[in-house]
N, C-alpha and C positions, 0 to 999 in steps of 0.2 A: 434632739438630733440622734437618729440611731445610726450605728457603723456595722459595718461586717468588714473584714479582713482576713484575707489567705495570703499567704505565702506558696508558690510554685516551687516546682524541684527548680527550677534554674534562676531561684534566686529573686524572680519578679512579683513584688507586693502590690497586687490588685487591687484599692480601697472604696467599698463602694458606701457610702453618705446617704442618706436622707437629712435633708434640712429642715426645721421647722423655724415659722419667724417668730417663735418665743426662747429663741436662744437665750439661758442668763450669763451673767456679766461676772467671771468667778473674784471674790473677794481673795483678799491676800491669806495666808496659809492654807489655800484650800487645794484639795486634791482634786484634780482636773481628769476627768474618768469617762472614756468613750464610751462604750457598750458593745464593745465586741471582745471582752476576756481579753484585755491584753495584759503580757507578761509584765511589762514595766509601765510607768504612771509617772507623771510629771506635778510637781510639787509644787506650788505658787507662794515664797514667801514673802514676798514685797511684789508692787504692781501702783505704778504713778505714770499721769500723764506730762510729759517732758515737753522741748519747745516748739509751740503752735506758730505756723506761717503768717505771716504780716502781708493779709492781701493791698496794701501800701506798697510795698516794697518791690520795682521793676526786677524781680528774679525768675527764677524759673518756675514752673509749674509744677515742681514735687521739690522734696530739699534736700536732696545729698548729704547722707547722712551717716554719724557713726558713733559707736561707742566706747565704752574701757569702765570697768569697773575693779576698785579693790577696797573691801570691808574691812580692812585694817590700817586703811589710812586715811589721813586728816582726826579730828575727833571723835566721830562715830561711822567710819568708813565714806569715802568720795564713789560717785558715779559721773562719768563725764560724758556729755551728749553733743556732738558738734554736726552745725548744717551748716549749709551755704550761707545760712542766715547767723547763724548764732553759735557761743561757744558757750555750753553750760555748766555748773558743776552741782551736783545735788548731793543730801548725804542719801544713806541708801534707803531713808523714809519717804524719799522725796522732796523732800524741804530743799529748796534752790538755795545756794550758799552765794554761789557769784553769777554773772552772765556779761557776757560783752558781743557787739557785732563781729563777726568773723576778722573784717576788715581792722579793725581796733585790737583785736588778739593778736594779729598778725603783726600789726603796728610795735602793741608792747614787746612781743616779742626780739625789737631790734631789724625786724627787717622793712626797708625802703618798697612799701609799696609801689609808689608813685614812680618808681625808677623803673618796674619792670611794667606798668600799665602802656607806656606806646611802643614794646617790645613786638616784632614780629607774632604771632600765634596760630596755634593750629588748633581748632579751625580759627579763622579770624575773629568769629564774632567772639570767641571764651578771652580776647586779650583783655586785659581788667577787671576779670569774674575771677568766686571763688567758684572753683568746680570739685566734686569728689573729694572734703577730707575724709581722712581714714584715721582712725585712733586706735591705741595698744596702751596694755599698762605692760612693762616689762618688769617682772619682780628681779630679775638677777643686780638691776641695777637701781632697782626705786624709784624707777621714772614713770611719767606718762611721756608716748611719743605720741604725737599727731603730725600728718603728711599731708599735702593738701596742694592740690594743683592753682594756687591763685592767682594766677598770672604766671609766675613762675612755680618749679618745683621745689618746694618751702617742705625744709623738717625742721619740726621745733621741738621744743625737751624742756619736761619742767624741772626746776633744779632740784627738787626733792619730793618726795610721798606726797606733798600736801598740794592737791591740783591747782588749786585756790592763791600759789605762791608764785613766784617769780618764775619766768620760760625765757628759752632763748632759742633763737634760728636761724637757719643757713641754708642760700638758695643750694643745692646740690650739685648742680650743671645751669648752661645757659640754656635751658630746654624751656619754651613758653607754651599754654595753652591747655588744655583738656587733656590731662596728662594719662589721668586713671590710676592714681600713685595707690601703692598697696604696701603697708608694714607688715614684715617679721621678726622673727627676734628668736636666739636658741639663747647658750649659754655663753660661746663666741664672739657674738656681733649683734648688729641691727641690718636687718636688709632690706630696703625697696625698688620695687618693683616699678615702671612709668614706660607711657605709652614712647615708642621711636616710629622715624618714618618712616617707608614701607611698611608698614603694618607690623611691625616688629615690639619687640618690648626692649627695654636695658635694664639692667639692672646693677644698685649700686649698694657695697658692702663696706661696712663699719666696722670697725673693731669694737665690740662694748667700753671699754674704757672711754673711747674715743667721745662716745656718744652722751657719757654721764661728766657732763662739767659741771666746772666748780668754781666757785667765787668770781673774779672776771672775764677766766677764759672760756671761749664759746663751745659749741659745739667743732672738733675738730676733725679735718677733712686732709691730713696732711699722710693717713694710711688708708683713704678712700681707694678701692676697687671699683672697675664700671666692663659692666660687662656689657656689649652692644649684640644686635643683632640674632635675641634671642628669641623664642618663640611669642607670638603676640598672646599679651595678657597672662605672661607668667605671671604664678603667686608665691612668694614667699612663705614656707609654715612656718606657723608659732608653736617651739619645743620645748616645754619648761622642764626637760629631764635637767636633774639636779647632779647628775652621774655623766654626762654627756664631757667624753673628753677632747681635749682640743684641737686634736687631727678629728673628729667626728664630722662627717659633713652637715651641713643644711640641707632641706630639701627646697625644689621649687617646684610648681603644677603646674600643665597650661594645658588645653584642650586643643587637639588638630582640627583641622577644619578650617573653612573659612570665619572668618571674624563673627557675623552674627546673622547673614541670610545663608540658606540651604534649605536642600529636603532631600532627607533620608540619604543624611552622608554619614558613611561610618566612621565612628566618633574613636578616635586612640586619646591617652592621655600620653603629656609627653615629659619625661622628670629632666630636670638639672640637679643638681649638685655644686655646693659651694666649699672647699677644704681651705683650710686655713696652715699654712706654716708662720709662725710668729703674727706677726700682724699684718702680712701680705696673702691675699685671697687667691686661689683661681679655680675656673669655673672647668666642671665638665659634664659632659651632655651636651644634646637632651635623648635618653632615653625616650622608645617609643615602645607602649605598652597599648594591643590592642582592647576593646571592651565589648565588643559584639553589641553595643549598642549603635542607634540611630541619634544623630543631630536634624533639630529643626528648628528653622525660624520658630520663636515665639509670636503667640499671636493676641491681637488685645482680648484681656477679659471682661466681663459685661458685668454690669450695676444693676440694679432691678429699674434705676430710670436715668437717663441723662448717657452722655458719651462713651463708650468702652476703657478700659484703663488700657494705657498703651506697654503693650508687652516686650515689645521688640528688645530692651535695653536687661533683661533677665536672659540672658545666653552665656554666661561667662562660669566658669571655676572661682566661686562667691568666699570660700575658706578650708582652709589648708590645717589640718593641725596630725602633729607627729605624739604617739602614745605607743610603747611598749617592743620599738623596733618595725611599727607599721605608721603609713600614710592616712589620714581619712579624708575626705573632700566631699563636696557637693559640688554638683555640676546642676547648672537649668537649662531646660530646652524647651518646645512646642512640641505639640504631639505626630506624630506617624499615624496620615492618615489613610496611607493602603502601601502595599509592600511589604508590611513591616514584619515578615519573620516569624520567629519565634516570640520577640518582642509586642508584637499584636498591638490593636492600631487601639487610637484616643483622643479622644475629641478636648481635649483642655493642656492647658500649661503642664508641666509635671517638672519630675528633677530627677538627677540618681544620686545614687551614692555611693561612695566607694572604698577599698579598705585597701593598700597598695602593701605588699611586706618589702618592705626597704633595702634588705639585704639582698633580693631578687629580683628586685624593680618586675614584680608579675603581681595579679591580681588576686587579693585572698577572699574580696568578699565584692558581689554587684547587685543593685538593685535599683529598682523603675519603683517612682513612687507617684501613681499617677489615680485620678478618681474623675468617672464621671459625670457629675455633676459639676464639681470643685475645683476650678482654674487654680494655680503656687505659681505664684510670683516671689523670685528674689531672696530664695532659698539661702538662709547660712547657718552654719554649725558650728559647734565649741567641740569636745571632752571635757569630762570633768577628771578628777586625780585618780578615779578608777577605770577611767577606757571607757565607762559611757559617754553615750552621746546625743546631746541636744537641738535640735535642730529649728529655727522659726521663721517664719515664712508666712506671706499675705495667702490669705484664700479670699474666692469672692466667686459670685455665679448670678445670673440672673434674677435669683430667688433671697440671692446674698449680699448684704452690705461685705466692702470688703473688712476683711477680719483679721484677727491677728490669732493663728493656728502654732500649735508644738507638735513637734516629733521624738521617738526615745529608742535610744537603743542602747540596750545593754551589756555590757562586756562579754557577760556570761551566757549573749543570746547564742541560739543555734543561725550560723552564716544565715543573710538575708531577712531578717527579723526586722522588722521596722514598727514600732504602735504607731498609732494616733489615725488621723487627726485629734488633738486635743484645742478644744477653744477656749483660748487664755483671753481677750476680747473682742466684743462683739463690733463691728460698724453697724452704726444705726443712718449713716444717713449719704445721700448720693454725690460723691467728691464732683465739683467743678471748678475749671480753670482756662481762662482763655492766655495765657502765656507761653503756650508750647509753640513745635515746630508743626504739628500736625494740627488741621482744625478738625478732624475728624476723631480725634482721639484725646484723653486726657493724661497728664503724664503721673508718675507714683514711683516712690522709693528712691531707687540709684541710690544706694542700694537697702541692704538690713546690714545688721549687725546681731553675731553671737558670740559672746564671750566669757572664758573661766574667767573667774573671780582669780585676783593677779594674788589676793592673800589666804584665800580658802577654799582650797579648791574642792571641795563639795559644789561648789553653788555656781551655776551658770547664770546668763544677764543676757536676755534680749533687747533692743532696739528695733521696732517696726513702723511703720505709717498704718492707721487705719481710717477709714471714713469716721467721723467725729464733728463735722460741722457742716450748716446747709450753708456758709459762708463761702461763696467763689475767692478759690485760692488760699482757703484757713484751712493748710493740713494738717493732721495732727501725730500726732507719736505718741509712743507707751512705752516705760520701759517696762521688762517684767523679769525679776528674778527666778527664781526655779531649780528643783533639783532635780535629777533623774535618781529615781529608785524602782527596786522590787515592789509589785502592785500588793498594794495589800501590807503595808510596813510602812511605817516613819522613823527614821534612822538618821532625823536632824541633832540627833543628840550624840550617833553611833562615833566610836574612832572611825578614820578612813588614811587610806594612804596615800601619796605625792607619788612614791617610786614607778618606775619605767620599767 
C-alpha cells in the first residue's frame, strides 16, 4: 500500500492510497508505517481478536459495541469489550478472564429486566433489546461504567478496579428504547448523555461520589441532575485533568444539523457546559461555533463482493476528550459531491476533526480527512497524557476487505497535521447478514471505540469490527492497543506526563 499526504493551508488533509491485495497483517509491537514521511507513527503493542457474532442469535446485523481499557488493574491489567451480544473481560494479552450475555450482565447487575421489557419504546421494535452499550474506565474513582439502552436506560458500575468483580445498576429515568446513551466522566461527576423526543437529547449528572458505591448501597441517584431538551446527540467529554477544580465545567459536543440525512448543510458544532456548586449541577449553553465545513448523509461503502456496508448510522460526534484547556472530537459524514467550496468534493465516507479552545468556545484547529479510493466509517479518538491523538476507524473500498485503519496526531504537530492511514488489520473476507432493516445493504459497527488507558496514559486501546469471516452474521472485532509517537523513536520505556 503506498500513501501520499498533503496538508492545505486551510487546514484540509487530502490522503490519496493505493491499495494492494497483499496487505500484511501487523504483529503486536510492530510499528505501523505508511509511506508517505509521516511525522508521527503508531505503535502496535498488543492486537487480539475479541467477541465474534453468534449467527444463532435473533440480533442485529452488526454488534453495538464498546470498550474501556486499564493495565493496571485486575492481575495483569483488564480490557472490557461489550456488545449487544456479549459482556467481555480480557487481560490485555488477550486471554478472556470472564464473559456473560449482555442480558445476564445486566441481570447480575441487580436490575429487573423483565420489568422494563413490555415497557412502551421508541422505536417499538428496540423494547426488550440491548441497543448501544457504551463503556468507560473512570480512574478518579476506580470504576468501570458501562451505559446501555436495554430496554431501559441502565448505568451500572463495578465496585472496584477488578472488572471481573461484583457491578451494580440503576435505571436513570423511565426513558425506554434505542436511547444512544454516551458516558463521560471529569474529576466532578459522571455524565450521560440519551436520546429525548423531538429529536433532542437529556442529559443526566452525577456527582462522582455518587457513582462509586460501596458495600450494599447502590449507585445513588438522590443528587441526580437531568437536563432536557438539549441539542440532539450531545456527548459528553472524557477529562482526566488531575488539577481540574470543582467549579471547572465539563464540556458536551453535538453537531447542528439535522440528525443524519442532508447535503451540504453547513455543519456548527454546538458546546454545553456543566458547573457544579457542591453536588447540585446546572447546565449552560449550547454555544454555537461555526466550522466552514459541509455535512452529508453517509453513504454505504462497497466490499469487493456481496452488499455495501450500510453507512448511513456514521453521522454523529463519535468522542469527545478535553487535554490542556482545549476540546478534540471527531465528527463523521459522507462526502460533498458538488458545491463544496473551498472544502472540494469526494467521492467516499470521510470525518473531521477538530481542536475547540475551551476558554473561547472558537475553533483552534480543523481538518477533512477524506481519500479517494478509501471509504471511514465510524471514526473515534482518544488522547493519550501528552495531547496526542489517536484515532480508529473501518476503511473498506471496492478493492478492500473492510479494515481496521489508525490515524496520529501529535501535540507538537503544526495545526491540521493528521498521518496515516496506518493498517492495524486487514479484512480478508466479504461480511454478510440478512438481519438488518435494509435488504439492500449490510449493517457494521454502531459504533467503535477509542480509548486512554484509564492507568497509563501512554497507551490508547481500539475496539473496531472488521471483515473476518465468510460466516453470514459472524462479525468480528479486534482489539488493538497503540501508542502515538514521534516517527522514527520508541519511547515505550520514555517517562511521560498525565498533566493538563
Amino acid at each position: 500500500m503506498s500513501i501520499r499526504s498533503s496538508v492545505q493551508a486551510d487546514g484540509l488533509v487530502l490522503i490519496c492510497v493505493v491499495l494492494s491485495a497483499t496487505a500484511s497483517v501487523p504483529s503486536a509491537a510492530q510499528v505501523l508505517e505508511p509511506q508517505h514521511s509521516p511525522v508521527s507513527q503508531a505503535k502496535v503493542f498488543a492486537s487480539f481478536p475479541a467477541v465474534a457474532g453468534d449467527p444463532a442469535m435473533s440480533y442485529k446485523d452488526h454488534p453495538d459495541m464498546a470498550l474501556a481499557a486499564c493495565s493496571g488493574c485486575g492481575a495483569v491489567g483488564q480490557v472490557l469489550v461489550a456488545t449487544g451480544q456479549d459482556v467481555s473481560v480480557y487481560d490485555i494479552s488477550g486471554k478472556l478472564l470472564k464473559t456473560q450475555s449482555t442480558e445476564a450482565f445486566i441481570r447480575a447487575a441487580g436490575i429487573d429486566v423483565d420489568a422494563w421489557k413490555s415497557r412502551p419504546a421508541l422505536p417499538p421494535q428496540a423494547a426488550g433489546k440491548v441497543n448501544d452499550p457504551r463503556a468507560t474506565y473512570d480512574p478518579f474513582i476506580g470504576r468501570w461504567i458501562l451505559a446501555c439502552s436495554c430496554s431501559g436506560d441502565f448505568l451500572m458500575v463495578s465496585g472496584s478496579k477488578d472488572a471481573t468483580g461484583a457491578w451494580k445498576g440503576v435505571a436513570l429515568t423511565d426513558s425506554a428504547g434505542d436511547l444512544t446513551m454516551f458516558p463521560g466522566w471529569d474529576k466532578n461527576g459522571v455524565y450521560i448523555s440519551e436520546f429525548q423526543l423531538k429529536l433532542n437529547s437529556q442529559v443526566i449528572a452525577l456527582p462522582a461520589a455518587d457513582v462509586a458505591w460501596k458495600g450494599d448501597r447502590g449507585i445513588s441517584l438522590a443528587h441526580k441532575a437531568m437536563f432536557g431538551d438539549r441539542p440532539y446527540e450531545m456527548r459528553p467529554a472524557v477529562d482526566p485533568n488531575p488539577k481540574k477544580k470543582a467549579t471547572d465545567p465539563e464540556y458536551l459536543v453535538a453537531r447542528s444539523g439535522p440528525p443524519q440525512n442532508g447535503t451540504n448543510i453547513a455543519m456548527g458544532l454546538l458546546v454545553d457546559q456543566i458547573r457544579w456548586s457542591g453536588r447540585q449541577a446546572e447546565m449552560v449553553g449550547p454555544a454555537s461555533i461555526p466550522t466552514g465545513f459541509l455535512y452529508n448523509t453517509p453513504i454505504p461503502m462497497p466490499q469487493p463482493l456481496g452488499l455495501p456496508i450500510r453507512g448511513n448510522e456514521s453521522h454523529r460526534v463519535f468522542s469527545v476528550s478535553a487535554y490542556g484547556g482545549n476540546l478534540y472530537l471527531v465528527e463523521a459524514s459522507g462526502p460533498c459531491t458538488s458545491d463544496c467550496g473551498i472544502q472540494g468534493a469526494d467521492t467516499n465516507n470521510l470525518f473531521y476533526w477538530f481542536n475547540i479552545d475551551a476558554a473561547t468556545l472558537t475553533l483552534r484547529e480543523k481538518v477533512k480527512v477524506s481519500d479517494p479510493k478509501l471509504s471511514l466509517l465510524f471514526p473515534t479518538m482518544a488522547l493519550d497524557g501528552r495531547g496526542n491523538a489517536g484515532i480508529g476507524v473501518t476503511g473498506g473500498a471496492i478493492s478492500q476487505h473492510p479494515s481496521i485503519y489508525l490515524f496520529t496526531h501529535l501535540a507538537t504537530d503544526t495545526p491540521g497535521k493528521i498521518d496515516g492511514p496506518f493498517l492495524a488489520h486487514n479484512g480478508t473476507e466479504v461480511y454478510s447478514c440478512n438481519k438488518g432493516p435494509d435488504p439492500r445493504t449490510v449493517g457494521w459497527g454502531t459504533y467503535s471505540a477509542t480509548v486512554q488507558d484509564g492507568s497509563d496514559s501512554k497507551k490508547l486501546w481500539t475496539l473496531q469490527e472488521y471483515a473476518g469471516s465468510a460466516t453470514p452474521c459472524e462479525w468480528t472485532t479486534m482489539v488493538v492497543g497503540f501508542q502515538v509517537q514521534p516517527r522514527g523513536t520508541d519511547r515505550s520505556n520514555s517517562p511521560h506526563m498525565d498533566g493538563q
